[in-house]
C-alpha positions as CSV (number, residue, x, y, z in Angstrom):
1,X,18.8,28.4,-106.6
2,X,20.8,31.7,-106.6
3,X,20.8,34.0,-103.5
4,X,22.7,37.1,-103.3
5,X,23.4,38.3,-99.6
6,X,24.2,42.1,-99.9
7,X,25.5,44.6,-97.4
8,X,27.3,48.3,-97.3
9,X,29.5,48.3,-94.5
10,X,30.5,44.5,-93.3
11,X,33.3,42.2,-94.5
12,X,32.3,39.6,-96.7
13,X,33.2,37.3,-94.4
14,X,30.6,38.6,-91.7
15,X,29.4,36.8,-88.8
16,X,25.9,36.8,-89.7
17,X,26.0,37.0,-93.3
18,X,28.5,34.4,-93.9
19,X,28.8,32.3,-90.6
20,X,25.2,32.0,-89.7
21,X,23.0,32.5,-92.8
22,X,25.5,32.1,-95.8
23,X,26.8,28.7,-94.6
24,X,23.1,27.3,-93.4
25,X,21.3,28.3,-97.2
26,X,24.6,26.8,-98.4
27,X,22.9,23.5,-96.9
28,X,20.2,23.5,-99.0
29,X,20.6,21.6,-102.2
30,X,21.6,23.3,-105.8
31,X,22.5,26.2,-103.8
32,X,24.5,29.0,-105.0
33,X,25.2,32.1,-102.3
34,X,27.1,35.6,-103.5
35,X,27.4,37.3,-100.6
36,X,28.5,40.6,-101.4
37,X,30.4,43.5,-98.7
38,X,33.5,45.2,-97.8
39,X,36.8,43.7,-98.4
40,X,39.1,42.1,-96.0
41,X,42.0,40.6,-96.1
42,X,42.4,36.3,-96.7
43,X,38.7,36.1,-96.9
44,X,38.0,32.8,-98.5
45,X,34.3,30.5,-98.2
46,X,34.9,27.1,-96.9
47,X,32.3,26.0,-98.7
48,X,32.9,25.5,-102.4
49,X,29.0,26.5,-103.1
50,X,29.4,30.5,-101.7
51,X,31.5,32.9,-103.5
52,X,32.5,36.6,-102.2
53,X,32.4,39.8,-104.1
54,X,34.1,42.5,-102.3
55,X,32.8,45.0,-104.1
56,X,32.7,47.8,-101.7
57,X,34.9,50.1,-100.6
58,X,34.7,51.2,-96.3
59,X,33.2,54.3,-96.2
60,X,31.0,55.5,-94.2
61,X,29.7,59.1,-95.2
62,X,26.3,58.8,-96.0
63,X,26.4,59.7,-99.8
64,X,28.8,57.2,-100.2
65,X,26.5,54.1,-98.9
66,X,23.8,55.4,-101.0
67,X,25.8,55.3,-104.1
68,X,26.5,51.9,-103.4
69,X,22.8,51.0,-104.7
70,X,24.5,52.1,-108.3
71,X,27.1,48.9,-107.7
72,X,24.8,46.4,-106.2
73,X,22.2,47.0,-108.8
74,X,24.6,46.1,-111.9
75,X,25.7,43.6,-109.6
76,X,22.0,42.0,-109.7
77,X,21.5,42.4,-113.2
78,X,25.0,40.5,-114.1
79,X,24.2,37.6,-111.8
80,X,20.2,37.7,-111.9
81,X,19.7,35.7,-108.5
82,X,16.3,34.5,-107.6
83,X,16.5,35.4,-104.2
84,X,18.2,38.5,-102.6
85,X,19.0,39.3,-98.9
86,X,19.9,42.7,-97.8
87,X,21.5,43.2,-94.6
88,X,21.3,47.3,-94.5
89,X,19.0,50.1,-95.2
90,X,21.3,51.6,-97.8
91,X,20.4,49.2,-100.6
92,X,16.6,48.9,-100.2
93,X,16.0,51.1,-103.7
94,X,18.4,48.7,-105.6
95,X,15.8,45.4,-104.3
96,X,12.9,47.3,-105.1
97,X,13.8,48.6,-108.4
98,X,15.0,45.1,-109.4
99,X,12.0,43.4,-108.0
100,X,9.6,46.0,-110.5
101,X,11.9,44.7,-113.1
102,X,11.9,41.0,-112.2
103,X,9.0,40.5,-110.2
104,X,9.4,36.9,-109.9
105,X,12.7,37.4,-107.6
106,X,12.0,36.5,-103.9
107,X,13.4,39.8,-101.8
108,X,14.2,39.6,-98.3
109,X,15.2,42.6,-95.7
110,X,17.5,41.5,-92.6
111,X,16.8,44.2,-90.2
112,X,19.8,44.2,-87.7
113,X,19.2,48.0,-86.5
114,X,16.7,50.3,-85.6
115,X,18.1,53.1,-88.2
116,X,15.7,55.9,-87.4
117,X,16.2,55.6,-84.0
118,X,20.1,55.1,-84.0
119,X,19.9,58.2,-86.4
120,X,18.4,60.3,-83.2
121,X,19.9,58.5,-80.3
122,X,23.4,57.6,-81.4
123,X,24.6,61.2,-82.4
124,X,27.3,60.0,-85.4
125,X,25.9,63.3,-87.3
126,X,25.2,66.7,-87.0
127,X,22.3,67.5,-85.1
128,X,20.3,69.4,-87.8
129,X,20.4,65.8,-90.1
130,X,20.0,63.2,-87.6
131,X,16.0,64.0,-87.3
132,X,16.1,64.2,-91.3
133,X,18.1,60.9,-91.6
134,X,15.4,59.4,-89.0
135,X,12.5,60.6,-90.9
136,X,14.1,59.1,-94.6
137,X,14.7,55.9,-93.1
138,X,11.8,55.5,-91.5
139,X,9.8,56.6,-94.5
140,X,12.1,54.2,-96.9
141,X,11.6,51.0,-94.2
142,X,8.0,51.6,-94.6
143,X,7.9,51.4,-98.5
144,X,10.1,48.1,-98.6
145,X,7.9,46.1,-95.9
146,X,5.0,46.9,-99.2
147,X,7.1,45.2,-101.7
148,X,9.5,42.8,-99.8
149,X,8.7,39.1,-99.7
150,X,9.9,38.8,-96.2
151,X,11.9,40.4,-93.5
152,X,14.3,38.6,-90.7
153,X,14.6,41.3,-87.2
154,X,17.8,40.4,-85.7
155,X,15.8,42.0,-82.0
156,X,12.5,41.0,-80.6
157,X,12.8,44.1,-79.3
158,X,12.1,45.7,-83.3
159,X,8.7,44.2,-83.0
160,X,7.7,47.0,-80.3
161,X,9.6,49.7,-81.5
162,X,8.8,49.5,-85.3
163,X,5.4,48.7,-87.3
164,X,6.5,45.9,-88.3
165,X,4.3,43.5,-90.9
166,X,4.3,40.8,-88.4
167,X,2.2,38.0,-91.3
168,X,6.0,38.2,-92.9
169,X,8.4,38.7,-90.5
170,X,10.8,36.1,-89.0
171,X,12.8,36.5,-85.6
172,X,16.3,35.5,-86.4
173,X,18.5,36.5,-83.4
174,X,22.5,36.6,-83.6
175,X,23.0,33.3,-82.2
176,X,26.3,31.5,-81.5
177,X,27.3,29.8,-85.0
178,X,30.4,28.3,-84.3
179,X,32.4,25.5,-83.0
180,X,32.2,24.8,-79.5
181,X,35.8,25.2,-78.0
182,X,37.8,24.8,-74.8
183,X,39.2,28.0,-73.2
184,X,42.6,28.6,-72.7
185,X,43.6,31.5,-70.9
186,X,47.5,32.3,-68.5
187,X,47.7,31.1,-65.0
188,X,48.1,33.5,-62.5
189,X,47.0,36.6,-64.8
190,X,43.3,37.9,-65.0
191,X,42.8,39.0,-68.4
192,X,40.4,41.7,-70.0
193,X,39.0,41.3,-73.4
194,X,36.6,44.2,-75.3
195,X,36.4,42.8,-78.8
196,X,34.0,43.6,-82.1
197,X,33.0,47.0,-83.3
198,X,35.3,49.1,-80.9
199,X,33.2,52.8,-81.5
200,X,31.7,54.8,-78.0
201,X,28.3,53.6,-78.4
202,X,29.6,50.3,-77.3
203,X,31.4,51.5,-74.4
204,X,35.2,52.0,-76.5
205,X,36.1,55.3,-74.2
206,X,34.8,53.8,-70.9
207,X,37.0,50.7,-71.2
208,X,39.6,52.8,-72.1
209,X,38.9,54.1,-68.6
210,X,38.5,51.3,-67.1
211,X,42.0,50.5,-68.3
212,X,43.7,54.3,-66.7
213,X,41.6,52.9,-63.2
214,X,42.7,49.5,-63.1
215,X,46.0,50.7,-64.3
216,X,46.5,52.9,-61.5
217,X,46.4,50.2,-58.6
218,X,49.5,49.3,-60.1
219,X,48.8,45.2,-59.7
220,X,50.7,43.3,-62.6
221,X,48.0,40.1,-62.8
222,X,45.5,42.3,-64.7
223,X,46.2,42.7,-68.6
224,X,44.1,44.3,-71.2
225,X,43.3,43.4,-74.8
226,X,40.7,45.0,-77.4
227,X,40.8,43.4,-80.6
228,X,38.1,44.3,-83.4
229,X,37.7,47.6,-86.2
230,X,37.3,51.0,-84.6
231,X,36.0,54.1,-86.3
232,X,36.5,56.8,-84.3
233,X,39.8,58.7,-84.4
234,X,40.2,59.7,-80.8
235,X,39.4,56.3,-80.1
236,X,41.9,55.4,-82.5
237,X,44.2,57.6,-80.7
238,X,43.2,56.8,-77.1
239,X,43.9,52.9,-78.3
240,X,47.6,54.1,-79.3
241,X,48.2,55.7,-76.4
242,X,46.9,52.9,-74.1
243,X,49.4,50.7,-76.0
244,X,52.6,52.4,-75.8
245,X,51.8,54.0,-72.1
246,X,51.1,50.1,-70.7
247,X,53.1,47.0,-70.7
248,X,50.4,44.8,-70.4
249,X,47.8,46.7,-72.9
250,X,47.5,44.7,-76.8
251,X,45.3,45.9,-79.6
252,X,44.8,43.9,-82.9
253,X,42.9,45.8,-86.1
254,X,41.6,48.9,-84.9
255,X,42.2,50.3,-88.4
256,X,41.2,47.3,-89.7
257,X,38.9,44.4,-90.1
258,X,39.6,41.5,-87.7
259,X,38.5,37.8,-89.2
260,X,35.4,36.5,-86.3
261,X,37.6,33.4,-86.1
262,X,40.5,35.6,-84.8
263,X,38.0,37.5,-82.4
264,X,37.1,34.1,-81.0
265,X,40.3,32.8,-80.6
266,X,41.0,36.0,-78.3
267,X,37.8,35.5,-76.7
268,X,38.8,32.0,-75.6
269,X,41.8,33.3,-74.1
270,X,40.3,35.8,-71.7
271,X,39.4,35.9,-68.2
272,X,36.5,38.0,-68.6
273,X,35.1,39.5,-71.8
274,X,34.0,43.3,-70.8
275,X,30.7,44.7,-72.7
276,X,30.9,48.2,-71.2
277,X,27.8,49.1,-73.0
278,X,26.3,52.6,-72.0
279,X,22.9,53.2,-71.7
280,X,21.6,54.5,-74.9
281,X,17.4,54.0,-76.2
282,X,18.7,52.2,-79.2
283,X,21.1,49.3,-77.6
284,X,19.4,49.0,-74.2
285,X,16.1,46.7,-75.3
286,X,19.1,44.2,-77.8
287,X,20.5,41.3,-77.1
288,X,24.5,41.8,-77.6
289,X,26.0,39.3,-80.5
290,X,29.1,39.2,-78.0
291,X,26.6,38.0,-74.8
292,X,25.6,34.9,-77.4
293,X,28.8,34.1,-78.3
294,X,30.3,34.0,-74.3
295,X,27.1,31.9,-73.4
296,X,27.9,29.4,-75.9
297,X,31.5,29.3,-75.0
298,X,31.2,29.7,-71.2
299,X,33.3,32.8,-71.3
300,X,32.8,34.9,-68.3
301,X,31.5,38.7,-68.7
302,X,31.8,41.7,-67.5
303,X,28.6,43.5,-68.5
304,X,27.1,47.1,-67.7
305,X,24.0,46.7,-65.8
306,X,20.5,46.2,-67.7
307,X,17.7,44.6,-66.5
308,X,17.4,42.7,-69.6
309,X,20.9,41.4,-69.8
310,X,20.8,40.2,-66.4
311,X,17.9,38.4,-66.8
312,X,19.6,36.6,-69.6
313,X,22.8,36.2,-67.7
314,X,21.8,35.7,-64.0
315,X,20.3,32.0,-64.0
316,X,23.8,30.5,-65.2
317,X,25.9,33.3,-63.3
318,X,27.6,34.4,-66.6
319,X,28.8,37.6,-65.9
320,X,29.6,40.5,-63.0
321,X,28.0,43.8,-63.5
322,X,30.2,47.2,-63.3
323,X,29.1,50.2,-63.9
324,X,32.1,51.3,-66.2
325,X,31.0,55.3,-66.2
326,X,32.4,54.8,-62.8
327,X,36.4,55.2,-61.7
328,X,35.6,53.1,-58.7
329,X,37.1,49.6,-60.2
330,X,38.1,48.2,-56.4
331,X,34.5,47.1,-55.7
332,X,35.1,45.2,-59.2
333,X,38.3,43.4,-58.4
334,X,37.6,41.7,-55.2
335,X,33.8,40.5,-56.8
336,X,36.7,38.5,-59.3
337,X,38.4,37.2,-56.6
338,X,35.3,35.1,-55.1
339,X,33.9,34.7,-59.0
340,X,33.5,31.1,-59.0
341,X,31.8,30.5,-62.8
342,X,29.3,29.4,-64.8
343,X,26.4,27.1,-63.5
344,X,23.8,24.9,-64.9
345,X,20.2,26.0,-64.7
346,X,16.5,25.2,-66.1
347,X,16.3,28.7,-66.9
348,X,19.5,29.4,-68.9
349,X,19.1,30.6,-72.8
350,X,20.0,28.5,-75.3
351,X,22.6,30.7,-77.2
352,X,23.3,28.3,-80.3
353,X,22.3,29.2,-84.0
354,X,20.9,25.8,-84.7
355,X,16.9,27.3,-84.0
356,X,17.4,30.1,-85.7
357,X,19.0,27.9,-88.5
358,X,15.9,26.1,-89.0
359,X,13.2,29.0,-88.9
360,X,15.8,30.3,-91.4
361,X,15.8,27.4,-93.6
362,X,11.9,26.6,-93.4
363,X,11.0,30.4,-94.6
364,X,13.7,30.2,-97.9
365,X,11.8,26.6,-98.6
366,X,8.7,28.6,-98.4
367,X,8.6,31.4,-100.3
């Protein structure tokens, strides 16, 4: 069984597409898994039954991640897989035209975003083509759920905010797919950590912020890290200038992809990992991969308020919520002093991949 795993923008070494469904389909036997993305450097599958294909380049103008469909397609008529999972809306025309031409190939679309929505709420294009790129995507999602075998929704929350065809639709959330590990972080120092896809509508400029407060207090125990790719140049340039202005300020990437198993290994290091998430009608009803991954690992957050996220994070006192549009940080720091950790409870969420991995599993056997 050959599956090709396809997406625009992410490393082929993705979190989800590699560390979560690449290696659990790689379980299954006679399996053969392409997973095809960006490039990034020393990207190589432990498992000898998965290859990569970095056959992307990163760019992220529109016209650019539609071409792509050109690439993927002849990528799909070289390997002829029987099953194909996309991970992005930009190559839904290759799936379809290669399922009219192969109809016995299983297709599968991974929703991981609401894309007409981001394309009004998130504001990463002129104002004149966001409702336009809303409307196409929309319009586009609506033909694949016709013709594709199945889709995966990364949210619950899709379910109410898109029509979705629930008879063929899986919930597979962005569970915690790695090793369990023991933290190790500096006596006597309270570290900050904001780590993943370092853009604004995850908060990049008010940690920044939060930094220039914090900074100001002038107390050496509090030091500052954001590892992860940024996209933004006056983030970019805000990042620079955080570095060379502070002593105890580190970046890693920002121009470039950072491996997941680096990320972690920062994670597990940190005092507090800071989500800094501002409100925004496409984020607030998700479940952050990064609020999974500090469950699983019993990292402590710092976390803008939402009602969901504290629901999640409450029964096992996981995080502290800050507003971070705010320059008041003093409230913050003495709430860390009397921070006394994580807690056991009846009510806590089980953050692991391992259910997802088998609702995963049991639709692929299926189909």
């Amino acid at each position: 069984m050959k599956v090709v795993l396809g997406s625009v923008l992410k490393p082929v070494n993705d979190s989800r597409v590699y560390k979560k469904i690449g290696k659990s389909l790689a379980k299954l036997a006679s399996s053969e898994i392409l997973i095809v993305g960006t490039d990034i450097k020393d990207a190589t599958p432990e498992e000898g039954n998965i290859k990569f294909y970095p056959i992307f380049k990163e760019k992220k103008k529109v016209v650019h991640r539609l071409v792509a469909n050109n690439h993927f397609f002849r990528f799909l008529k070289k390997h002829q897989p029987d099953i194909i999972i996309i991970h992005t809306i930009e190559l839904i025309p290759s799936i379809i035209l290669f399922k009219y031409l192969h109809p016995e190939v299983k297709i599968i679309y991974d929703i991981l975003e609401n894309y007409p929505l981001n394309f009004t709420e998130q504001r990463y294009h002129k104002k004149y083509l966001s409702p336009i790129l809303s409307f196409a995507a929309q319009r586009i999602e609506n033909l694949c759920f016709k013709y594709v075998d199945h889709l995966f929704v990364a949210e619950k929350t899709y379910f109410e905010e898109k029509k979705l065809p629930i008879n063929k639709a899986t919930i597979l959330e962005n569970k915690y797919g790695g090793e369990i590990e023991l933290r190790s972080f500096q006596p006597g120092k309270i570290h900050f950590l904001m780590c993943g896809s370092i853009t604004k509508i995850f908060g990049a400029h008010h940690f920044l912020d939060f930094i220039d407060a914090v900074k100001k207090l002038k107390i050496e125990k509090y030091t500052f890290s954001i590892i992860g790719k940024a996209y933004e140049k006056d983030i970019i340039e805000r990042i620079r200038i955080a570095e060379l202005k502070y002593q105890n300020v580190s970046a890693i990437g920002i121009e470039e992809f950072v491996s997941h198993d680096l990320i972690v290994e920062k994670m597990l290091e940190a005092n507090f990992v800071c989500l800094p998430y501002p409100y925004n009608k496409s984020t607030k009803g998700c479940i952050p991969t990064k609020m999974y991954e500090c469950l699983a690992l019993k990292i402590p957050m710092i976390i803008n308020p939402n009602p969901l996220w504290e629901n999640i994070t409450n029964p096992q006192n996981a995080a502290l919520y800050h507003d971070f549009t705010s320059n008041n940080v003093t409230d913050l720091l003495k709430k860390l002093d009397s921070y006394v950790g994580y807690k056991n409870s009846p009510d806590q969420i089980d953050p692991l991949w391992k259910s997802e991995e088998e609702k995963l599993l049991k639709v692929i056997q299926t189909l």
